[in-house]
N, C-alpha and C positions, 0 to 999 in steps of 0.2 A: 781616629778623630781628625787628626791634620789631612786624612784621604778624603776626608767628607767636605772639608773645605775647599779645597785645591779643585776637586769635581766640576764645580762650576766655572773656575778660572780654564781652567784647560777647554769646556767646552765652547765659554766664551774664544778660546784663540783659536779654536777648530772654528768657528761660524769667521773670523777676521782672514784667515789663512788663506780663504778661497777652496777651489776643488782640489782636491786630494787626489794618490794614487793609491789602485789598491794595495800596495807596500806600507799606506800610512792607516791602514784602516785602526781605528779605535777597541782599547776592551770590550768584547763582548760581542761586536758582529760578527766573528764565527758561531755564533749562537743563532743566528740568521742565514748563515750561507754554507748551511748543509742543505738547509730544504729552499730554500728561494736562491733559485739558479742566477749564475751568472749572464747564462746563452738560455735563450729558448726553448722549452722544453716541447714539444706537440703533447697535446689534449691533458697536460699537466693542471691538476686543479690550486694547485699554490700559486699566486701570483710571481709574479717579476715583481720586487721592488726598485731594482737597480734604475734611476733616473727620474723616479719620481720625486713629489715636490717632499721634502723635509717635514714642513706643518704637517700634512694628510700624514704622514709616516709614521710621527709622534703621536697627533692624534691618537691613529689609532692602536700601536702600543699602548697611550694610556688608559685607551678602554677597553682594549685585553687586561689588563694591567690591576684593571679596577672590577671587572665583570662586568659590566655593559657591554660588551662587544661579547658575545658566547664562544664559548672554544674548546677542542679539546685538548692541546699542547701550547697555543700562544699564551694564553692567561700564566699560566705556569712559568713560562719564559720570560715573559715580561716580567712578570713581579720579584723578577730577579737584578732590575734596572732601578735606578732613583730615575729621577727626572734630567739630571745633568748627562748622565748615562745617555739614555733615552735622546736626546736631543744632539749628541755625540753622532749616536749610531743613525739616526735618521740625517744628520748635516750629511756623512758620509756618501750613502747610498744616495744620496739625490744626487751627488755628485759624480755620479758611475754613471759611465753610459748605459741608453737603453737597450 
């Protein structure tokens, strides 16, 4: 219960703190960064996230999340994030170079 609380303060101080390094990355984006590479992959069908805009990021976690967005591993991954989660892992990665 006290984790449920806390979730949203910590994300609030991750979006205050500015860019991060990957040393500071959040619970749960190694959940992301087996399959969405750091470096470029050639003719790789998983996107890059690394430097994209945060909103778009969450977004569309939360429509894997929810099933609007179809999938057949993200929905599952996602729905494994609350929204403070979610909004952690996407401040992060926007903050990663491209």
């Amino acid at each position: 219960m006290m984790l449920r609380l806390l979730l949203p303060v910590l994300a609030s101080a991750l979006l205050l703190a500015g860019p991060v390094r990957a040393a500071d990355a959040p619970p749960g984006a190694s959940s992301c960064t087996g399959c969405h590479a750091a470096k470029r992959i050639p003719d790789s069908v998983i996107p890059r996230i690394a430097g994209r805009k945060a909103d778009d990021i969450a977004k569309f976690m939360r429509e894997y999340r929810s099933g609007a967005w179809p999938s057949s591993v993200m929905g599952r991954i996602a729905k494994g994030f609350d929204d403070a989660q979610i909004d952690a892992i996407a401040t992060w990665f926007a903050a990663q170079p491209e």
